[in-house]
C-alpha positions in Angstrom: 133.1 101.8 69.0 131.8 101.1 65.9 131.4 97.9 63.8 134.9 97.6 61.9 136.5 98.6 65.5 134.4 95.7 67.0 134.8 93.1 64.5 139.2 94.2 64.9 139.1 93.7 68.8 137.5 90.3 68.5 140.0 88.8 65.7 143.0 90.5 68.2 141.1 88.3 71.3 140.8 85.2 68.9 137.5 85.2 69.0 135.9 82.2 67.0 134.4 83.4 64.1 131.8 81.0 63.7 130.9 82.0 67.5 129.7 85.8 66.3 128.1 87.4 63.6 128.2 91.3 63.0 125.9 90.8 60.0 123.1 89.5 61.5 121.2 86.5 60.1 120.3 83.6 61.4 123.7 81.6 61.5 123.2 78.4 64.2 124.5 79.0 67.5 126.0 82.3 67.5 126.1 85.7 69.3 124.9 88.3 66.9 124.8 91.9 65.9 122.7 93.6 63.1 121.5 97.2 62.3 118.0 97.5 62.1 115.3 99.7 59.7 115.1 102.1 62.4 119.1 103.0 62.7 119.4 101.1 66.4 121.3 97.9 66.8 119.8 94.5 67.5 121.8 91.9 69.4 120.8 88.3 69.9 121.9 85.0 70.1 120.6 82.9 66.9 120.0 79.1 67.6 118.2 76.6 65.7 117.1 79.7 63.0 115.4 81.5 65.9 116.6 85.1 67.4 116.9 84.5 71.1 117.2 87.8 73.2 120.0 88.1 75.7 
């Protein structure tokens, strides 16, 4: 699955869009997703402008 597929399966669940980010950032209180330098993906949960690992 790649990013557009995932992003697609979570608007066809109604997922909350201010719940997720597939951008990455620091957005408050959300499950995130971002490609790092390196080519591998990062996923966290961003809270308070911190990256908290799962």
């Amino acid at each position: 699955m790649n990013i557009i597929e995932l992003e697609k399966k979570l608007a066809s669940h109604k997922g909350e869009k201010e719940k997720y980010c597939l951008t990455g950032g620091l957005p408050n209180e959300a499950c995130c997703i971002e490609e790092r330098t390196d080519g591998k993906w990062q996923i966290y949960y961003s809270e308070r402008g911190e990256k908290k690992q799962p």
